[in-house]
SENU-911271 format. One line per field, with one value per residue (C-alpha): residue number from 0; x, y, z. Coordinates in steps of 0.5 Angstrom, whole numbers, plus 500, padded with zeros to 3 digits. Example, Ala and Ser with C-alpha at 12.3 -4.5 7.8 and 13.67 -1.06 7.14 Angstrom:
<nodes>
nuza = c(0 / 1)
X = c(525 / 527)
Y = c(491 / 498)
Z = c(516 / 514)
</nodes>
This chain:
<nodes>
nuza = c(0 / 1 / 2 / 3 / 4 / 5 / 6 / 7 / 8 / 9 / 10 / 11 / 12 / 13 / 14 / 15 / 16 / 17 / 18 / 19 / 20 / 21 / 22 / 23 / 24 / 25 / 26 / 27 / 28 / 29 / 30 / 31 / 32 / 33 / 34 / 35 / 36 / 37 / 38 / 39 / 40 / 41 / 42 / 43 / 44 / 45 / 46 / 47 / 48 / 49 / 50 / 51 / 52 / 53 / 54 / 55 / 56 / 57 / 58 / 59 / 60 / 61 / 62 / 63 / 64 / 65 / 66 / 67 / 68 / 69 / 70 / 71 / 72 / 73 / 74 / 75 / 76 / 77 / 78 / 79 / 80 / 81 / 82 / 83 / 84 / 85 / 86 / 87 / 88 / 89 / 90 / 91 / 92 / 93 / 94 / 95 / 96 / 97 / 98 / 99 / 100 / 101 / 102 / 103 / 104 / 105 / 106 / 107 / 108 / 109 / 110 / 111 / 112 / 113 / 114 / 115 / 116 / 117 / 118 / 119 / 120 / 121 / 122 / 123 / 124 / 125 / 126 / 127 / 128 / 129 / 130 / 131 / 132 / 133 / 134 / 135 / 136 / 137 / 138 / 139 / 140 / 141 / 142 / 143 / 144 / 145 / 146 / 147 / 148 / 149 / 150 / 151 / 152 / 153 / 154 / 155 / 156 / 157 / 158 / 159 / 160 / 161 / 162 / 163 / 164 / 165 / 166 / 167 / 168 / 169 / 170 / 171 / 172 / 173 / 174 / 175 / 176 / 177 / 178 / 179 / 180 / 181 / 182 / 183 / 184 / 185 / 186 / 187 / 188 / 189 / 190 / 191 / 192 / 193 / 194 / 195 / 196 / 197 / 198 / 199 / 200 / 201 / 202 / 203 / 204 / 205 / 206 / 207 / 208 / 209 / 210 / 211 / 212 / 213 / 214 / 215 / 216 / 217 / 218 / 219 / 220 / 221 / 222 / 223 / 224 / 225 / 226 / 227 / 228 / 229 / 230 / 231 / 232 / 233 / 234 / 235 / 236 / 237 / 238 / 239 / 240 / 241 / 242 / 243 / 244 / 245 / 246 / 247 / 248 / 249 / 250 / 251 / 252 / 253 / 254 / 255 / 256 / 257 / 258 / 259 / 260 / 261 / 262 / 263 / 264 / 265 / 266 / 267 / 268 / 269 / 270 / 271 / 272 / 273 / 274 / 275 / 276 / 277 / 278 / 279 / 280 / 281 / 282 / 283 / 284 / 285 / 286 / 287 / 288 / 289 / 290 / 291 / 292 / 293 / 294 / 295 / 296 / 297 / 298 / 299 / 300 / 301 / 302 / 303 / 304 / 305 / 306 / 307 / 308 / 309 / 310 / 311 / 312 / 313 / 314)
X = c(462 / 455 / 455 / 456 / 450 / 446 / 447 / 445 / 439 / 434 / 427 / 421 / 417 / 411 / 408 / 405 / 398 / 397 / 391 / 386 / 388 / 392 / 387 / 384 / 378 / 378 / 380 / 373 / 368 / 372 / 369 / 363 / 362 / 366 / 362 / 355 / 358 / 360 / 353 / 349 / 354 / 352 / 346 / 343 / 347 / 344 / 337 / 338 / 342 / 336 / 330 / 333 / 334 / 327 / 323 / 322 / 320 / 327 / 331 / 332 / 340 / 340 / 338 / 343 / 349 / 346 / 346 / 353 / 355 / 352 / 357 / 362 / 361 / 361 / 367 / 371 / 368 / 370 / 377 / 378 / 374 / 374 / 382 / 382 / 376 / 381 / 387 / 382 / 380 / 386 / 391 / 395 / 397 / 402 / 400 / 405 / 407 / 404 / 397 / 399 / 400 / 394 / 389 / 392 / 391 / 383 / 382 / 384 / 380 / 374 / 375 / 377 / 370 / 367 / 370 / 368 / 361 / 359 / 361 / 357 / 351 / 352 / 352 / 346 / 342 / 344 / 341 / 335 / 334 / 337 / 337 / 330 / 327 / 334 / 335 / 333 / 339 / 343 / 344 / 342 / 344 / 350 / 353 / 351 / 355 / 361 / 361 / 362 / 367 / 371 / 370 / 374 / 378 / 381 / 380 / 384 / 390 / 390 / 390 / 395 / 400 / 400 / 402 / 407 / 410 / 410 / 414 / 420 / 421 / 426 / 423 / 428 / 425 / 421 / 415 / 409 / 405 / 400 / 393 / 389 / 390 / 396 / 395 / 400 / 401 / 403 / 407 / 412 / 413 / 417 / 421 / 429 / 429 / 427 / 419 / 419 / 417 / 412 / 408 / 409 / 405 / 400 / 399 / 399 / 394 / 390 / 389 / 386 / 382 / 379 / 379 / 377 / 370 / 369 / 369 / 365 / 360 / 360 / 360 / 352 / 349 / 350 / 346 / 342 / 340 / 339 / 334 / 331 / 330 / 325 / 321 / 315 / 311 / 314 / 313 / 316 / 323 / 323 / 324 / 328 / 332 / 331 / 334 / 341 / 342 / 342 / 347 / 352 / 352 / 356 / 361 / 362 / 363 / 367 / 372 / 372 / 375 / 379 / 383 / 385 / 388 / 392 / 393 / 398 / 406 / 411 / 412 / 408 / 408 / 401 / 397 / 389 / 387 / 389 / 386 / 379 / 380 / 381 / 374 / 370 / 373 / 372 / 367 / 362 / 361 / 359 / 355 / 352 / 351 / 344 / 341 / 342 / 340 / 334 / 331 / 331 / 328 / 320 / 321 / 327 / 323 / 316 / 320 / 323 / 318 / 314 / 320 / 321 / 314 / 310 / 305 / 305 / 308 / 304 / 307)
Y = c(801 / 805 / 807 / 799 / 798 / 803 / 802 / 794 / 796 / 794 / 800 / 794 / 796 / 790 / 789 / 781 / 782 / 775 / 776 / 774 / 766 / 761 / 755 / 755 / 752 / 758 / 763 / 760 / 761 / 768 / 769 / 768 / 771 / 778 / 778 / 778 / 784 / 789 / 787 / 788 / 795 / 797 / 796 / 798 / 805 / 806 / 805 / 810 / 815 / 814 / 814 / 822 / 823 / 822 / 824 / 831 / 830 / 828 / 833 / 835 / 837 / 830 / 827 / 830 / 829 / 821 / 821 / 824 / 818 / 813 / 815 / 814 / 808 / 805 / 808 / 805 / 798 / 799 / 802 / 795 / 789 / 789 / 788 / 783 / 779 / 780 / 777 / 771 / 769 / 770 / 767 / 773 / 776 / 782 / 789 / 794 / 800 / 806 / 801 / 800 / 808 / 809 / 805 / 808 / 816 / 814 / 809 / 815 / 820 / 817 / 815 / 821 / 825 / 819 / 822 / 829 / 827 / 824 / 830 / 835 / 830 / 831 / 839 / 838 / 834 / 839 / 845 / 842 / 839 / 845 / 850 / 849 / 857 / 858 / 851 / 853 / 860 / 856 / 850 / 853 / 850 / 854 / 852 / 844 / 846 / 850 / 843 / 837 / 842 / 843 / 835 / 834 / 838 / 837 / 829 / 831 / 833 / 828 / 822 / 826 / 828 / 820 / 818 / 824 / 821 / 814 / 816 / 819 / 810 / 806 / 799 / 794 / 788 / 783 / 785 / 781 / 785 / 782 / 785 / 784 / 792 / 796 / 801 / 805 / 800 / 795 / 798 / 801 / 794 / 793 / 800 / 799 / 806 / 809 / 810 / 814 / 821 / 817 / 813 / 819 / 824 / 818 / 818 / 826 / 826 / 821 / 825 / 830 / 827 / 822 / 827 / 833 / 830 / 825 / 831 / 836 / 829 / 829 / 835 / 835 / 829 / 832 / 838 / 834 / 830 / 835 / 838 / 832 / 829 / 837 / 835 / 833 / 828 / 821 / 821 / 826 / 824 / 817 / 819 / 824 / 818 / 814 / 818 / 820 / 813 / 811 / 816 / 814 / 807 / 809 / 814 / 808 / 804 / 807 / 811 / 805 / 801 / 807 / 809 / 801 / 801 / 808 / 812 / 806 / 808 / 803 / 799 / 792 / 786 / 785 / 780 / 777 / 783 / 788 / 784 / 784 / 791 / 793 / 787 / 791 / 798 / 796 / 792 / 791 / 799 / 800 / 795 / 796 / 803 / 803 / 798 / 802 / 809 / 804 / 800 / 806 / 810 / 810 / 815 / 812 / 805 / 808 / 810 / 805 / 800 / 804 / 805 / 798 / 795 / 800 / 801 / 804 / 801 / 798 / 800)
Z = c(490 / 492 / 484 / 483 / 486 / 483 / 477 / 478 / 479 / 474 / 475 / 475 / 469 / 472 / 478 / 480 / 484 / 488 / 489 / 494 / 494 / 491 / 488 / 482 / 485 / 490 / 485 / 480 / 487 / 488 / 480 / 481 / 488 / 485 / 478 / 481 / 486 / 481 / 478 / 484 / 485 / 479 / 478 / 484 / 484 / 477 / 479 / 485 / 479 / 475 / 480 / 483 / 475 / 473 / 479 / 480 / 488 / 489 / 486 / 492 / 495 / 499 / 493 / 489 / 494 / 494 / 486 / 486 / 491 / 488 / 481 / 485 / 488 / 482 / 479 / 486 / 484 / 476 / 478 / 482 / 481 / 473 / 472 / 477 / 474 / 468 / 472 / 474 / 467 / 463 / 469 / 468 / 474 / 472 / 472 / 469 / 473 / 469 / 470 / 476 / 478 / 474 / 478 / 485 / 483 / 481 / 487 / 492 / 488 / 488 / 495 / 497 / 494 / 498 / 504 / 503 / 500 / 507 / 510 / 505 / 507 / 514 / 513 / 509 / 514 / 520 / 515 / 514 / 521 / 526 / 521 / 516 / 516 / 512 / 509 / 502 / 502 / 505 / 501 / 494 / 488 / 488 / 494 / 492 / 487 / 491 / 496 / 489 / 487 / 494 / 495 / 488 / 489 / 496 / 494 / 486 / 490 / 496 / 490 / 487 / 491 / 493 / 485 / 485 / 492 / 490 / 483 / 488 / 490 / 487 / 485 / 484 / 487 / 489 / 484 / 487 / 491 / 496 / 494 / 489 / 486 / 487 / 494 / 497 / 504 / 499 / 495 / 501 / 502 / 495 / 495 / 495 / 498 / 504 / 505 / 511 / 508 / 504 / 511 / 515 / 509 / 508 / 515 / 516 / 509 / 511 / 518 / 515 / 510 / 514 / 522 / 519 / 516 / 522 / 526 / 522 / 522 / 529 / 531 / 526 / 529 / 535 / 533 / 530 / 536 / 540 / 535 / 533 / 540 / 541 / 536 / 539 / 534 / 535 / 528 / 525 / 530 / 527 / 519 / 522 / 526 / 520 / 515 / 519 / 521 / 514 / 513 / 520 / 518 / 512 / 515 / 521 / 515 / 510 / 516 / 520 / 514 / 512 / 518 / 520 / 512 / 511 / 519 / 521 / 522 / 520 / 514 / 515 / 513 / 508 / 511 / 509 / 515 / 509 / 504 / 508 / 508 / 501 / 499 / 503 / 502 / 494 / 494 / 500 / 502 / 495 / 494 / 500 / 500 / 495 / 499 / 507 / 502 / 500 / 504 / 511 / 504 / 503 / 498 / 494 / 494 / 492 / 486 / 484 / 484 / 481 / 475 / 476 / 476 / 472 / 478 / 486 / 492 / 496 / 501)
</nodes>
């Protein structure tokens, strides 16, 4: 009887993504809104790519995890906004299962090097703060290097494992996934077959992905603190304040989201909560990002309205 019922099963080759809303007038709005997003994302982390590029002052280890940052924010954005841009114009809201597996592997990646990016942002500016006689040995270009390495690393095996786990479930029916990309949450929630193995290594992985950066980035802005408040000149506390507080609104962003989203046991029903989560882990942090680093940076400002305008700030 059970063999019965096995081979009644048909594998499902395709997935539907209901998206963000139903009405075709909504969906026209959310268009528009989410085209000007992905255009604003990417041009606003290229100009910071390209400003780092081309300005010697600003090839420094900061920068250059900023850079590295600023690429993959637009990977993130491109890997989700785009196909469902697609879906939008084409009324066709399918998505095959290998397209969909595809997009999950990237989207954990390149989430993943976010994570552990902020992480080495963080070990960097407590170098520089708490540590600047040794700074430059200690955050040499071979270390930067080793930290983009590690993070890939670590962020290539965590999207990995999750896509070699979710290949385990048996998709048999409904198909109609309740996002408007394929993530893991979602996707439990089609399986014919058990998930609890995979929630409990989403919740474990996730643990350590997210805790162990979020511990190591409190642990330095503690130093740092302490270091900053003992500086003497009011004015050189404020850059120093001014340049961590840019770097702590978007951990606070991008872990807070993240923690909701993936660290939750128990099979639940996708709602529009886990929709606003995924707009704004795929969307807004990334569009942010550029403007938070920016507008708390003199320096990236000068730079760009200088490349931009052809003359110097006039700030």
């Amino acid at each position: 009887m059970d063999q019965k019922a096995g081979t009644n099963r048909t594998a499902l080759t395709e997935f539907i993504l209901l998206g963000l809303v139903e009405s075709e007038k909504l969906q026209s709005v959310i268009f528009v809104l989410f085209l000007f997003a992905y255009v604003v994302t990417v041009g606003g982390n290229l100009s910071i790519l390209g400003a780092i590029l081309v300005e010697p002052k600003l090839h420094t280890p900061m920068y250059f995890f900023l850079g590295n940052l600023s690429v993959l924010d637009v990977g993130c954005i491109t890997v989700t906004v785009p196909p469902m841009l697609c879906h939008l114009l084409s009324h066709k809201r399918t998505i095959s299962y290998d397209a969909c597996l595809s997009q999950l592997f990237f989207f954990h990646l390149l989430a993943g090097l976010d994570c552990f990016l902020l992480t080495a942002m963080a070990y960097d500016r407590f170098l520089a703060i708490c540590q600047p006689l040794t700074y430059s040995i200690r955050m040499s270009q071979e270390v930067q290097r080793l930290l983009v390495a590690v993070s890939w690393a670590c962020a290539f095996s965590n999207a990995m494992t999750h896509a070699i786990t979710l290949t385990t479930l048996n998709f048999c029916g409904p198909n109609e996934v309740n996002h408007f990309y394929c993530d893991l949450p979602q996707l439990f929630q089609l399986s014919c077959s058990s998930t609890q193995l995979n929630e409990l290594l989403l919740f474990a992985v996730g643990f350590i992905m997210a805790g162990t950066p979020v511990v190591l980035i409190i642990t330095s802005y503690i130093h740092v603190a302490a270091a900053v408040l003992r500086i003497s000149s009011a004015k050189a506390r404020k850059k120093a304040f001014s340049t961590c507080s840019s770097h702590l609104t978007v951990v606070c962003l991008f872990c807070g989201t993240g923690i909701f989203n993936y660290m939750r046991l128990g099979t639940e029903e996708a709602s529009d909560k886990d929709k606003g989560v995924g707009v704004f882990n795929t969307v807004i942090n990334p569009m942010l990002n550029p403007l938070i680093y920016s507008l708390r940076n003199s320096d990236v400002q000068g730079i760009l309205w200088r490349i931009l305008v052809g003359r110097s700030s006039p700030t």
